[in-house]
C-alpha positions as CSV (number, residue, x, y, z in Angstrom):
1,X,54.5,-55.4,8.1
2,X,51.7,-53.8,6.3
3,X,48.5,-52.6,7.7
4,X,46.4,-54.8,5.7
5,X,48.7,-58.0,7.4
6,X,48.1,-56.6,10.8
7,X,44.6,-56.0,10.5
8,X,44.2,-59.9,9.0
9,X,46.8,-60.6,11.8
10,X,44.7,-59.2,14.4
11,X,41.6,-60.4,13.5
12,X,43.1,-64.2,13.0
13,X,44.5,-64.1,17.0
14,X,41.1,-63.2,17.7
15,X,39.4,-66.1,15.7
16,X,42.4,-68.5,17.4
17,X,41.6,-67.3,20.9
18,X,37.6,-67.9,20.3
19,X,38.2,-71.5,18.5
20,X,39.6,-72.1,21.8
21,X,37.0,-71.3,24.4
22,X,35.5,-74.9,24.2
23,X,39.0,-76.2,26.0
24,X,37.6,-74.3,29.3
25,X,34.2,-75.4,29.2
26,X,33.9,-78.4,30.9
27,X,33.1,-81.4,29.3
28,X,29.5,-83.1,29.2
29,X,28.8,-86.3,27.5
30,X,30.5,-87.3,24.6
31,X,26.9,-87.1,22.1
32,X,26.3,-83.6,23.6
33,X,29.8,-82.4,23.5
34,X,30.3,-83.7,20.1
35,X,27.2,-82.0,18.7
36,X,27.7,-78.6,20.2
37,X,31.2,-78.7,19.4
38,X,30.4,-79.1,15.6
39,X,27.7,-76.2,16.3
40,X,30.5,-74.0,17.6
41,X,33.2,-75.1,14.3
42,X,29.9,-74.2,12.3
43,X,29.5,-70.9,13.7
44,X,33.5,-70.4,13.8
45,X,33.5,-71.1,9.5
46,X,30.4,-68.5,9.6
47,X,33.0,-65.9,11.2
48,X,35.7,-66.8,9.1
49,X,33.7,-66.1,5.7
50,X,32.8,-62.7,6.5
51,X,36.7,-62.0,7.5
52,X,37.8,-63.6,4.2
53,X,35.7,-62.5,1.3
54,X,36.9,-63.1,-2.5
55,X,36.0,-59.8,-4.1
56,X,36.3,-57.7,-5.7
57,X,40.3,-59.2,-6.2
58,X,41.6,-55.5,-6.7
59,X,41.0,-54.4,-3.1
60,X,43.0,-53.4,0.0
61,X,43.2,-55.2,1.9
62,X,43.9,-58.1,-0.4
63,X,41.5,-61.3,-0.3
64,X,42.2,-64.6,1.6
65,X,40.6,-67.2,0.1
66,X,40.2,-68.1,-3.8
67,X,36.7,-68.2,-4.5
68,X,36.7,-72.0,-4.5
69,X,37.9,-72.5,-1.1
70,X,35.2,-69.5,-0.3
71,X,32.5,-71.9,-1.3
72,X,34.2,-75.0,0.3
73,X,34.3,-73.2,3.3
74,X,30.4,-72.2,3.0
75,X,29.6,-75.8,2.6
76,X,31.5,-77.0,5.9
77,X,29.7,-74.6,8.0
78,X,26.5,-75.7,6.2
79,X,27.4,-79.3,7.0
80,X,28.5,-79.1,10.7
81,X,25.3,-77.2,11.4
82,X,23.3,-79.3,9.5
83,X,25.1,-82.5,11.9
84,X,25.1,-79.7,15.2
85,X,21.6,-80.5,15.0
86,X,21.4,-84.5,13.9
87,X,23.5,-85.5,16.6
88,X,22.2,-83.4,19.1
89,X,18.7,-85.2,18.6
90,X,19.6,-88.8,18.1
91,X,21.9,-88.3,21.4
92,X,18.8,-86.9,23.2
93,X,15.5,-87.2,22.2
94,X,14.2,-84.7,24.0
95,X,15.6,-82.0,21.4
96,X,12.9,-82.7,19.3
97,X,11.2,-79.8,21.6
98,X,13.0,-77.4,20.2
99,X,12.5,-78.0,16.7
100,X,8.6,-77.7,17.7
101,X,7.1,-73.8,17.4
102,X,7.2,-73.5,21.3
103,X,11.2,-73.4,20.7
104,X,12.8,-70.6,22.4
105,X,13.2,-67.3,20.9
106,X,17.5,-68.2,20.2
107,X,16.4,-71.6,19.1
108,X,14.7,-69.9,16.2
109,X,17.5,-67.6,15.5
110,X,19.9,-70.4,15.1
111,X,17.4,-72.2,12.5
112,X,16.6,-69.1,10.7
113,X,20.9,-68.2,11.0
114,X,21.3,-72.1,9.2
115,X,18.6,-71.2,6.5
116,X,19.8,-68.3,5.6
117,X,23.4,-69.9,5.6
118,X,21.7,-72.8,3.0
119,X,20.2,-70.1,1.3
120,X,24.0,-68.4,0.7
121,X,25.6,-71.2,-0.3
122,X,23.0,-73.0,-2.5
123,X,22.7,-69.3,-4.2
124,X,26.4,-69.0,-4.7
125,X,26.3,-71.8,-6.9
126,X,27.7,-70.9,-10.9
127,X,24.6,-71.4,-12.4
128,X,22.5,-70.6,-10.0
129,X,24.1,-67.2,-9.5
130,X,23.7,-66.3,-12.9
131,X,20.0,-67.1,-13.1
132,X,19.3,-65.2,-10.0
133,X,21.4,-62.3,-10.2
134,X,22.3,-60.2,-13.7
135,X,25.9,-58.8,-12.4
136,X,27.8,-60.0,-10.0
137,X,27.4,-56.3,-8.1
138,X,23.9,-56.9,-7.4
139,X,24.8,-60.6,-6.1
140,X,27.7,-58.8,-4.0
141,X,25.0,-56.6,-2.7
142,X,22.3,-59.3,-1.5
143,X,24.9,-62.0,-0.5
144,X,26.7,-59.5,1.9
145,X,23.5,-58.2,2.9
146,X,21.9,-61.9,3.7
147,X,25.2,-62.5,5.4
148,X,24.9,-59.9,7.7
149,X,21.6,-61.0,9.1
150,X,22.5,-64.5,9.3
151,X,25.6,-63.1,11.3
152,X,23.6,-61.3,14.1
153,X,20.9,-64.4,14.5
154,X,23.8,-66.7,15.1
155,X,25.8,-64.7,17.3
156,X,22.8,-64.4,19.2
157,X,22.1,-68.0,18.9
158,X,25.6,-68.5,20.7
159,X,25.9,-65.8,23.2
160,X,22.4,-67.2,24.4
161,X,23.3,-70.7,24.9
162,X,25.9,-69.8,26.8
163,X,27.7,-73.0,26.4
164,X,31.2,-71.8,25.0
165,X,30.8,-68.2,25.5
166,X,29.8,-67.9,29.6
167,X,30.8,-64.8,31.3
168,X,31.3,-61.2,29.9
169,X,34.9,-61.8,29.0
170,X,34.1,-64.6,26.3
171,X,31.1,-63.0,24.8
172,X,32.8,-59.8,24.5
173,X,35.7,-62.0,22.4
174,X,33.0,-63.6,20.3
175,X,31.4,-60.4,19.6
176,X,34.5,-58.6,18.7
177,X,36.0,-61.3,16.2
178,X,32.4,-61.0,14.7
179,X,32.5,-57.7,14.1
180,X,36.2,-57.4,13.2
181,X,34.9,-60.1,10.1
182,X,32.0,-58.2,8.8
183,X,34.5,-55.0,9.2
184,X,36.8,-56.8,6.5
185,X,34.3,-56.1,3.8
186,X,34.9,-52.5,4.1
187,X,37.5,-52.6,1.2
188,X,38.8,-50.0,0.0
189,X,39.4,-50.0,-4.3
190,X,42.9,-49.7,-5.6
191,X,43.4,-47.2,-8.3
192,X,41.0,-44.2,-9.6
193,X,39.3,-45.2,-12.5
194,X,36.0,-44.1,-11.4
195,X,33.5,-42.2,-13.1
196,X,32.9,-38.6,-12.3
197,X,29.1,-39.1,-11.3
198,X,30.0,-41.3,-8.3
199,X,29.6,-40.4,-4.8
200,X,32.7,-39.8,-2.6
201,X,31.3,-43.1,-0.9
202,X,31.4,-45.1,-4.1
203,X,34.6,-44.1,-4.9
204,X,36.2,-45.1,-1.8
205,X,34.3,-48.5,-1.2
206,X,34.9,-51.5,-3.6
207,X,31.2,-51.9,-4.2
208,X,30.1,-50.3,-7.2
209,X,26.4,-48.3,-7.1
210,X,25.7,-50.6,-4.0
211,X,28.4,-49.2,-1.4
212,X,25.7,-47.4,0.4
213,X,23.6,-50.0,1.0
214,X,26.6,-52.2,1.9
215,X,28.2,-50.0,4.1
216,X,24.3,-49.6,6.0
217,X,23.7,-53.5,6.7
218,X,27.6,-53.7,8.0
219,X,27.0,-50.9,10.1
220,X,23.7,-51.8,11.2
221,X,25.3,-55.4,12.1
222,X,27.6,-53.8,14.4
223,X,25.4,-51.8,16.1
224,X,22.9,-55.1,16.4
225,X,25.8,-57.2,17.7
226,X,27.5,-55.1,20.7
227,X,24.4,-55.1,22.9
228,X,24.3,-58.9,23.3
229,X,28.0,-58.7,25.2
230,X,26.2,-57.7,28.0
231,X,24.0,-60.5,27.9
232,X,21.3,-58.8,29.1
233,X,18.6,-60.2,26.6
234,X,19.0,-63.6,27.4
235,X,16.4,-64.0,29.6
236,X,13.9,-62.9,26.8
237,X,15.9,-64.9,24.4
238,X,15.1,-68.3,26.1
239,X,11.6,-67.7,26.4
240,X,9.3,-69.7,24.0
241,X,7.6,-68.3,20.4
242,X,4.8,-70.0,22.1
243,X,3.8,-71.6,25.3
244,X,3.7,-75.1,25.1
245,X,0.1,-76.9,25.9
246,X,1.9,-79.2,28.3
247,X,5.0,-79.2,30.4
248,X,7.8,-81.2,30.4
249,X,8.1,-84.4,32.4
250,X,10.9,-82.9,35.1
251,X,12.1,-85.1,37.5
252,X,14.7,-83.7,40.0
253,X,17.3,-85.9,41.6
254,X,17.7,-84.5,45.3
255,X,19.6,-86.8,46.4
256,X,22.5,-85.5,44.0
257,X,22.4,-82.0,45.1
258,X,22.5,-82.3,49.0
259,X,25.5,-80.2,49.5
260,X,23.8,-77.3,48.5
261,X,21.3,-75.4,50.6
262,X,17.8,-76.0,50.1
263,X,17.0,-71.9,51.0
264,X,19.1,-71.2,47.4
265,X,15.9,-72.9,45.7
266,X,12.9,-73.0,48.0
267,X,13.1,-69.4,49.0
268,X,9.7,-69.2,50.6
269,X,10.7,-71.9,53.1
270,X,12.3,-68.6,54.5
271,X,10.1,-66.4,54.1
272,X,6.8,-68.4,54.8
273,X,5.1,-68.1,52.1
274,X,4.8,-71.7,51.7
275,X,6.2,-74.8,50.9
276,X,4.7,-76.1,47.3
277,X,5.9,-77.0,44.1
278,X,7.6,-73.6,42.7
279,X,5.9,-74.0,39.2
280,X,2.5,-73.6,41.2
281,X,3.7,-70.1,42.3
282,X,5.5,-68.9,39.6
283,X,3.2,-69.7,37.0
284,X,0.2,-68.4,39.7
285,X,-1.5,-65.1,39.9
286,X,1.8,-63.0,40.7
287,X,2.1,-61.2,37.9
288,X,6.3,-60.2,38.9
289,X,6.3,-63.9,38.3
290,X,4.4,-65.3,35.5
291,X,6.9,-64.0,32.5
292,X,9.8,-65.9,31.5
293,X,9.2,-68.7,33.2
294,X,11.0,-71.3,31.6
295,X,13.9,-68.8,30.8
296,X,14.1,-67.7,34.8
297,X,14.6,-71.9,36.0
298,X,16.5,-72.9,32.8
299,X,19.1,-69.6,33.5
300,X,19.0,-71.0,37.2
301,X,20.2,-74.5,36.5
302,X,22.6,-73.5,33.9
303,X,24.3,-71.1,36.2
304,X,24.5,-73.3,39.4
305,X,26.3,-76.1,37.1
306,X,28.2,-73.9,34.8
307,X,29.8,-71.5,37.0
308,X,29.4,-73.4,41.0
309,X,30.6,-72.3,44.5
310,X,33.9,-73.3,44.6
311,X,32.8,-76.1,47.7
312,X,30.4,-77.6,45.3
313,X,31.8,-80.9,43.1
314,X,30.8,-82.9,40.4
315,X,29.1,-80.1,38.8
316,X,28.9,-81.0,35.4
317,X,28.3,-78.2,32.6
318,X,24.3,-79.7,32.2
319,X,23.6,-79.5,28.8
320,X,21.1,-82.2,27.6
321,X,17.2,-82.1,28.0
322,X,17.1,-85.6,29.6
323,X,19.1,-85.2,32.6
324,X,16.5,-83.2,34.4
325,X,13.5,-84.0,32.0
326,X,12.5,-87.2,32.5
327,X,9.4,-89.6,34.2
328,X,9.5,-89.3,37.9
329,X,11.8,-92.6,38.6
330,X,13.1,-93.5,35.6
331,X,16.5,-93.2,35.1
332,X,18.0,-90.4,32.4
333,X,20.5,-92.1,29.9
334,X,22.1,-89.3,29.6
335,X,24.1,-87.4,32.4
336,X,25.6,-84.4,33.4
337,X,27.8,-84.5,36.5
């Protein structure tokens, strides 16, 4: 087998293996699963454009996709964000928050990730291209430059929602296939007709007077993605651009966590530092406390019901707003467990 089939082939088990990671995620309800399920196909198309680009043709390794099924492909990501998002907020309502400007920080990375994919694939457009761009080297250029960024703000949109992509294992994976695609657009030309006032880097690089810069943004994406395996920006992630004027409604059902032990929440019943609400603490005059409030109690919840004790049952992967954020005594029309 060649080298250019076993780097495709290597990169493809990877992409497989990642398409996967949903099967092991536990199931929510059926509006929430089916709406981050087409988020995750969106992102998965995303992943697969950078690993299959269409030019130039005369490159090692050889392209994947004609440059039809290139822009098909571009559209179906485009689409199954697009409905990622629409089904998300007509199966909660409570969504709406974070399509406000208090949104968390990867909230706004996954819009700015699907405007920038819009922005791609309404640019790629025949006669659109033409108007915009003078050769298709420039267009190269700015599309796999554009590409890159939208790469790293959904990747980080992902890794920080944590919902198919929990645990050090599965973000490494996800991070890895990423950057095994954007490495596919280091081709290589095939032949030597080059001119003699090109740069060593030009002549190896399929890119014209643009490898540089190219070669740069690819790098730089690389570099930008491997810190978020560790997951340790999520915290700061999930925090809000801005703080919102008034809380949430938040109505916790006690009754349906009794078989865990109340210390593992109220933690100054222990200590005796008192017994009141923990917002009135955490957002008081400590100030080890005030920041990333809303990050600290979401990352709590998530990882009680995402990765329990193994004596805890009927942990549901919580995923929707209006489980927990609801008028006190009303019942939530959606649920979790």
């Amino acid at each position: 087998m060649k080298l250019a089939d076993r780097r495709y082939l290597a990169w493809g088990v990877g992409l497989a293996l990642t398409a996967a990671l949903p099967l092991a995620a536990g199931l929510t309800t059926v509006g929430w699963e089916i709406s981050e399920v087409l988020g995750f196909a969106a992102a998965l198309a995303c992943l697969a454009l950078c690993g299959s680009p269409v030019r130039p043709r005369e490159s090692v390794p050889p392209v994947m996709l004609s440059l039809g099924r290139h822009e098909l492909l571009g559209w179906i990501a485009v689409g199954a964000a697009a409905l990622h998002v629409l089904v998300a907020v007509v199966a909660d309502h409570t969504v709406i928050e974070y399509l406000k400007p208090s949104t968390p920080l990867y909230q706004w990375a996954g819009i700015a990730a699907l405007l920038g994919l819009v922005v791609l694939t309404v640019s790629s457009l025949p006669a659109l291209r033409r108007r915009l761009w003078r050769s298709h080297r420039n267009f190269q250029a700015t599309h796999i430059s554009l590409g890159c960024a939208a790469l790293v703000l959904l990747a980080a949109h992902v890794i920080t929602a944590d919902r198919y992509t929990r645990g050090y294992g599965r973000r490494a994976l996800f991070i890895v296939v990423a950057v095994g695609g954007i490495a596919m657009l280091l081709r290589r030309r095939r032949g030597t007709g080059t001119a003699a006032h090109e740069t060593a880097a030009v002549r190896n690089f399929a890119f014209g007077r643009h490898s540089t810069l190219v070669v740069s943004a690819i790098v730089a994406t690389g570099l930008a993605l491997t810190p978020l395996i560790a997951g340790r920006a999520d915290v700061a992630l999930r925090e809000p651009l801005l703080r919102r004027s008034m809380t949430l409604p938040l109505d916790f059902d006690h009754g349906k966590h009794t078989a865990v032990n109340c210390l593992a929440c109220h933690h100054n019943y222990a200590d005796g530092r008192g017994f009141d609400a923990c917002i009135h603490c955490h957002r008081g005059e400590r100030a080890d406390l005030k920041v990333g409030i809303e990050a600290r109690f979401h990352t709590f919840c998530f990882n009680c019901h995402r990765a329990p004790d193994a004596a805890l049952v009927g942990h549901g992967p919580v995923s929707g707003c209006v489980s927990c954020h609801h008028a006190a005594g009303l019942r939530a029309t959606t649920t979790d467990s």
